[in-house]
C-alpha positions, 0 to 999 in steps of 0.5 A, spaced: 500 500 500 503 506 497 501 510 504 502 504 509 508 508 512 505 515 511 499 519 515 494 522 512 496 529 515 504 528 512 500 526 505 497 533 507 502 537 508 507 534 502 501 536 497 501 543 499 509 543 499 508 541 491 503 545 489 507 553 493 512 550 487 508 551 482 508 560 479 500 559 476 495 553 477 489 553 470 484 549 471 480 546 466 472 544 468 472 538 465 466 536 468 460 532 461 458 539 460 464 542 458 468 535 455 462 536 450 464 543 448 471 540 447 475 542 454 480 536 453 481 539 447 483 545 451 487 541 456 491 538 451 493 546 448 494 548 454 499 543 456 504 543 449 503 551 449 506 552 455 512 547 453 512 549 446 514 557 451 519 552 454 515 553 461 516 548 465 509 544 466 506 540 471 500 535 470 502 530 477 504 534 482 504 526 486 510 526 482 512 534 481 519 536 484 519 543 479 520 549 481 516 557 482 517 557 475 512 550 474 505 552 471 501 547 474 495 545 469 489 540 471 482 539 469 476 538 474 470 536 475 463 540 473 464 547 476 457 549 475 456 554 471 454 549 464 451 555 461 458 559 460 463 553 459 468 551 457 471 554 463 478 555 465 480 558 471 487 561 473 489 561 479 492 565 484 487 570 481 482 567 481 480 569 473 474 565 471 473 566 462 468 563 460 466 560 452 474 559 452 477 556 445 483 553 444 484 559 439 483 564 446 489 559 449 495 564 447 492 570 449 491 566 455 498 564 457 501 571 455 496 575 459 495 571 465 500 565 466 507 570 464 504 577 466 499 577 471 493 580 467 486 578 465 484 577 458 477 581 458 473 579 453 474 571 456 470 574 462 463 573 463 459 579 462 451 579 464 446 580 459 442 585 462 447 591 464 453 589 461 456 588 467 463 584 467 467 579 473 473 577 473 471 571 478 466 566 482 467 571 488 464 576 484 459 572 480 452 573 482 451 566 480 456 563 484 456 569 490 448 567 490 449 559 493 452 556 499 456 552 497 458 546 502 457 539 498 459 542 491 466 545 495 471 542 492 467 541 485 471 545 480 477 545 484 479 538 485 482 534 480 478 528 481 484 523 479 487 525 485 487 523 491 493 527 494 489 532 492 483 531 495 487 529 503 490 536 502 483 539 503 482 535 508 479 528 505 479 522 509 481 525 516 473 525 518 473 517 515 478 516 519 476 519 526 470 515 525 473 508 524 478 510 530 475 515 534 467 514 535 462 508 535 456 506 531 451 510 536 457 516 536 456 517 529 448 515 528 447 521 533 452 526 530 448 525 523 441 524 527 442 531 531 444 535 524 438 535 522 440 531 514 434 529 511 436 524 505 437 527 498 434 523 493 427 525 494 423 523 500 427 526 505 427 521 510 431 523 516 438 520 515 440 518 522 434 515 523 435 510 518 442 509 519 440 507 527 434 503 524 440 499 519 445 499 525 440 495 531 440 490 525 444 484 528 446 480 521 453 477 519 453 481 512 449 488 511 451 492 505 451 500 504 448 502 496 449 508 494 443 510 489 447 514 483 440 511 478 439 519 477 434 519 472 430 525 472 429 530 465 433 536 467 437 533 473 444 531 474 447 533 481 449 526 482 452 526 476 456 531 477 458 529 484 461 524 481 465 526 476 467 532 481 469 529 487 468 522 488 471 521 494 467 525 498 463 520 496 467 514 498 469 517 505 461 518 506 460 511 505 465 509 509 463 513 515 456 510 514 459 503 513 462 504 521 456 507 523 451 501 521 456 495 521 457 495 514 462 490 510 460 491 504 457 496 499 455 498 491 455 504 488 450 503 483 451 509 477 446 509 470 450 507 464 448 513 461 454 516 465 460 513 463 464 519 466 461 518 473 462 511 473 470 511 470 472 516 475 468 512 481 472 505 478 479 509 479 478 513 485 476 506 489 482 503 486 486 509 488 483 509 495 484 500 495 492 502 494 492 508 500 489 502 504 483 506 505 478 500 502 479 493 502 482 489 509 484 492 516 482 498 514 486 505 518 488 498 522 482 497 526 481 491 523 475 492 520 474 491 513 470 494 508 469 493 500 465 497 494 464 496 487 460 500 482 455 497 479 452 499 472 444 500 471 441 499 465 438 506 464 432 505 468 428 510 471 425 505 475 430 503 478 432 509 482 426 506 487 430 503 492 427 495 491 427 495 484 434 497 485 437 491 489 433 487 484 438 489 478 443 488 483 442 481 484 442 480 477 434 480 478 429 485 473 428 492 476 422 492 479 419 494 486 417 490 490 412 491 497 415 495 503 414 492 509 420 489 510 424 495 509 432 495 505 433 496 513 430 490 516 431 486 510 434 489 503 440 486 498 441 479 498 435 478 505 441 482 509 440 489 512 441 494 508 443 501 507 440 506 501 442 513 500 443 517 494 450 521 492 448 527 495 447 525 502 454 521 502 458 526 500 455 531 505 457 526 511 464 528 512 463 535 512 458 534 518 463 530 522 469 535 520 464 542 522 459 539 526 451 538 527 450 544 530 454 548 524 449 543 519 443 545 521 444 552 522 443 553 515 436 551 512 429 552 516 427 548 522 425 541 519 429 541 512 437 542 514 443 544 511 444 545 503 440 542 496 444 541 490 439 543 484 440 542 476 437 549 474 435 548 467 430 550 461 429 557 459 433 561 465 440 565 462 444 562 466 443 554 467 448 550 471 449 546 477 447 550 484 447 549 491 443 553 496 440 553 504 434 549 503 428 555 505 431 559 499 426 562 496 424 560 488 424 568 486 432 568 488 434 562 484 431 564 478 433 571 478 438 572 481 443 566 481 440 564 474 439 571 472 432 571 469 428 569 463 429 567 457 424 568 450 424 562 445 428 567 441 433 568 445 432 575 449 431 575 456 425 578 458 424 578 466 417 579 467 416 572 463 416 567 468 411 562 468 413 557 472 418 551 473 418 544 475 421 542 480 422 534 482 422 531 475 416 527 473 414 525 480 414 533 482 409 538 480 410 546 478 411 552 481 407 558 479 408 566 480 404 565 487 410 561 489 416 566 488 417 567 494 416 561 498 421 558 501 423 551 498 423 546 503 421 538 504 414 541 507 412 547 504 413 543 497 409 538 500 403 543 501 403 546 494 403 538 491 410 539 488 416 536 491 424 537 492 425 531 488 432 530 486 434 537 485 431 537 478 428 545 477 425 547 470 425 554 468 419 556 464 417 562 460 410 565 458 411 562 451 410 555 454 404 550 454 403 547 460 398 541 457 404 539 453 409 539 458 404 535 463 404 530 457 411 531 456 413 528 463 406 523 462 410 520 456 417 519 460 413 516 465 409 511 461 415 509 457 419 507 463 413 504 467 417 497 468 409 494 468 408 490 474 402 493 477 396 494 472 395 502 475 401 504 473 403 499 466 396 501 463 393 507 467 399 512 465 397 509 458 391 512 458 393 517 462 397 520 456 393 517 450 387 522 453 393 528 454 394 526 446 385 528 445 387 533 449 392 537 445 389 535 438 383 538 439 379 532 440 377 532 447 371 534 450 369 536 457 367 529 459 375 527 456 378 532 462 373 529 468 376 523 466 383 524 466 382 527 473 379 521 476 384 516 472 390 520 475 387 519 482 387 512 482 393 511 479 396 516 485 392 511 490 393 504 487 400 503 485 405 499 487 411 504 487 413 511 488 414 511 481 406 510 479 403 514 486 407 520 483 406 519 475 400 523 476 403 529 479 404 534 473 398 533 470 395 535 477 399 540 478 397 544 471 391 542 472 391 546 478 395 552 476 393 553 469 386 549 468 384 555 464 389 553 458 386 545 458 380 549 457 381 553 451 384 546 448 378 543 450 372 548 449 375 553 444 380 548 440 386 552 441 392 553 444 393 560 448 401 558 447 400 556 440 405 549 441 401 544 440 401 543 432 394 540 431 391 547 434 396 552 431 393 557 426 397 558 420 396 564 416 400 569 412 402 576 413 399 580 407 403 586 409 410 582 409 408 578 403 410 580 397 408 574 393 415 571 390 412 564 390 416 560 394 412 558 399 406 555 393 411 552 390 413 548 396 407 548 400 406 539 399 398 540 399 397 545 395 394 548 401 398 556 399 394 560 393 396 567 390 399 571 384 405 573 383 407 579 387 401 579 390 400 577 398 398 569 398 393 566 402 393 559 406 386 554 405 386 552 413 382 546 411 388 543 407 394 545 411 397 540 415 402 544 419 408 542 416 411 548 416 414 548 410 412 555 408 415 558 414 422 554 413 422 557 406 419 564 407 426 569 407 420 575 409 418 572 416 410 572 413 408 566 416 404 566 422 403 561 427 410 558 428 413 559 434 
């Protein structure tokens, strides 16, 4: 074992000494995000630039002896600000250039790394104002949220673990294994007020107590990263970013409820995730913090990734140990509980990524410091995906209780149009919680976002997943949007939910295709109740919630589809009403000519005119219309 003769706090001091020889850091987001816009190309230019400048470059500072002249390039996981990627951050400065290409990597190095100068035109400047930053600690993004988890995310290689023990990693797990007992930690957890992350908020020390009175010679731990939702990837990127953050989590979960040996149980859809979670569990094994004797207490502990198939039902803890044990991912009754009887008949313990990886900040800081932040029932910080149509789209963290209206205007920066502009008076609503939450309106701006409050308005924390939408959105559409997800990934075990979220989005279709009649909506509305009711899993008592949700909020728009045959949003392709603007149309013909149904007529030079019993709104004519003409397509 590499650190068999070393302790954590000489591990510790040896990196820091590495990294003061080092003149400049860069450090590319290399998060799924920015790869996909080409941020290892950037890591790779930066690397040979620096070289080819005959600078000294260093890429391992487990191996680096370098000197003050050493520029030290690393990547990093997911900084959070997707909206603006690929990021490169230049330290000591704390520069943060946004959108960065490789063409920009020159202008970088001479500027920033060899005369201490910022480039500013790679700076990100807001929209509305024109405002520029030069880092995160003046980006109202980043100045907005509280970063506890998501510490060390972005800054962090997440291949190195040296890295990771220099700011303070492994010393809590550690302390755990050596120092406290099981109940020790269980009420550590207990006290801090950490509810689990992955949706229901069940309080976490409670279920760790009920996992460790188990008496059994085999108890496993699962960390659930089957992170499913539309619009969420706070588990992923966790994963990507600091993987041992949650391997210490799990590790002092493993001490507290007598856990031998445990899963991590990632979606395939995230091989990223799963590639740095693989070589982060090699890496602990070799430090000898897995495996045989660990911190030579002589306890053993083991984990393996495991990679589920992609589905959306197994993020429900029964069906997830089902495909574990090489069985189809379905749930099953509760009671027994994973907790009584779980993996393989054994007492087991299940928590998503998110929670693990806030177990050691709270050994290391405290429960009391814990609970400070949040409300009186929903503690500490949540990690949040903000997407959809915001400026600034990203990865988040703030205190749980932080009202909607902050999110959205203030870290995500405002609204954003279908054509591009921000306009802040055009929020209409946001999803929260994926297809089992619901949505959130204007009246909802300012209510504190909690596992209550949510829970009081039909909607749910959820995951993390928040869906920003714009007044130009139809809700009816975006109800059978989720309705469509989960009807595809019902695993068909109980009738409720296999056949009734079938009708349930077969009566969404008559709905926004302008066959329905009142009696469709009173039909749809007693259907979602019996599916809510009877079926067996979270996945088809939840299935109804967005349909619900809009109802509530937005009946008006079912309504006009409905009764008067028309969508207010003019989204729904069947109700659109298509037309031609006589004034921008100067009768050049291309439309007749292309138009599949002869559905156009007109002379030459003079405004054309559209048969609306003919046309079949394929949009042909808008595609090929030069002069904007057309009217009804968004």
């Amino acid at each position: 074992m590499e650190t068999l003769n070393k302790s954590l706090e000489q591990i510790k001091i040896s990196y820091e000494s590495k990294s003061k020889l080092s003149k400049k850091r860069i450090i590319i987001c290399a998060g799924t995000g920015c790869i996909a816009n080409g941020a290892l190309d950037l890591y790779r230019e930066f690397i040979q630039e620096i070289k080819n400048l005959g600078l000294e470059v260093a890429i391992d500072l487990q191996n680096e002896n370098g000197n003050h002249e050493t520029v030290h390039v690393s990547s990093s996981g997911c900084q959070g600000f997707c909206a603006k990627g690929p990021l490169v951050t230049i330290l000591p400065e704390q520069f943060l250039y946004v959108h960065v290409k490789t063409s920009d990597i020159a202008e970088i190095i001479e500027k920033s790394i060899t005369q201490d100068l910022v480039v500013e035109r790679l700076l990100f400047t807001e929209i509305l104002g024109g405002k520029t930053y030069k880092g995160t600690n003046e980006i109202p993004f980043y100045v907005h949220q509280k970063r506890m988890v998501l510490d060390g995310c972005g800054i962090i290689d997440p291949t190195d673990i040296d890295e990771y023990i220099a700011h303070g990693g492994y010393f809590q797990a550690e302390k755990a294994y050596k120092e406290l007992s099981s109940l020790e930690i269980c009420d550590i957890i207990e006290k801090s007020g950490l509810r689990g992350r992955g949706g229901g908020g069940f309080p976490t020390g409670l279920k760790w107590k009920l996992t460790m009175k188990e008496i059994s010679d085999i108890k496993y731990i699962i960390c659930n990263g089957d992170e499913g939702d539309p619009g969420a990837f706070m588990d992923r990127s966790l994963m990507e970013g600091n993987p041992h953050k949650v391997i210490e989590g799990m590790m002092i979960a493993a001490k507290a409820v007598g856990a031998n040996h445990a899963y991590i149980y990632v979606r395939m859809e995230y091989p990223l995730a799963v590639q740095r979670m693989k070589k982060a569990i090699i890496k602990a094994q070799s430090y000898g913090f897995l495996g045989k004797n660990i911190f030579d207490t002589g306890i053993d502990f083991e984990i393996e990734v495991m990679e589920g198939a992609g589905a959306f039902v197994c993020g429900e803890e029964t069906a997830l140990m089902s495909s574990i044990e090489g069985k189809r991912g379905m749930p099953s009754p509760k009671p027994p509980f994973p907790a009584v009887k779980g993996l393989f008949g054994k007492p087991t313990l299940i928590n998503n990524v998110e929670t693990f990886a806030s177990i050691a900040l709270i050994l290391h800081k405290g429960s009391e410091w814990f609970s400070q932040f949040g409300t009186n029932t929903s503690k500490g910080t949540k990690t949040f995906a903000l997407t959809g149509q915001v400026v600034n789209t990203g990865l988040i963290e703030v205190p749980l209780g932080t009202t909607l209206r902050e999110i959205v205007f203030k870290i995500g920066g405002g609204i954003t149009m279908d054509n591009g502009e921000v306009n802040l008076n055009a929020f209409k609503a946001v999803q929260i919680g994926g297809p089992s939450g619901g949505c959130l309106t204007s009246k909802h701006l300012d209510m504190p976002l909690d596992y209550e409050n949510l829970k009081s308005v039909g909607a749910m924390v959820g995951s993390g997943g928040l869906v920003v939408l714009n007044s130009e959105t139809c809700m009816v559409k975006i109800a059978r949007y989720f309705m469509e997800f989960t009807q595809n990934e019902s695993c068909g075990k109980c009738v409720p939910c296999r056949e009734g979220t079938k009708q349930m989005l077969a009566l969404l279709d008559e709905i926004i295709e302008g066959k329905a009649t009142l009696e469709t909506l009173d039909l749809l509305i007693e259907l979602s109740k019996v599916v809510s009711k009877a079926s067996l899993c979270g996945l088809g008592k939840s299935a109804p919630s967005p349909v619900l949700s809009t109802l509530e909020h937005f009946r008006e728009e079912y309504m006009e589809h409905i009764v008067n045959k028309r969508c207010p949003n003019n989204q729904c392709k069947a109700l659109r009403t298509i037309s031609i603007d006589k004034e921008k149309c100067t009768g050049c013909t291309a439309c007749l000519r292309k138009c599949p149904v002869a559905a156009i007529s007109g002379e030459k030079k003079q405004a054309h005119s559209i048969n609306a019993e003919l046309c079949t709104k394929c949009g042909i004519c808008n595609d090929t219309c030069k002069f904007g003409a057309i009217v009804g397509f968004n």
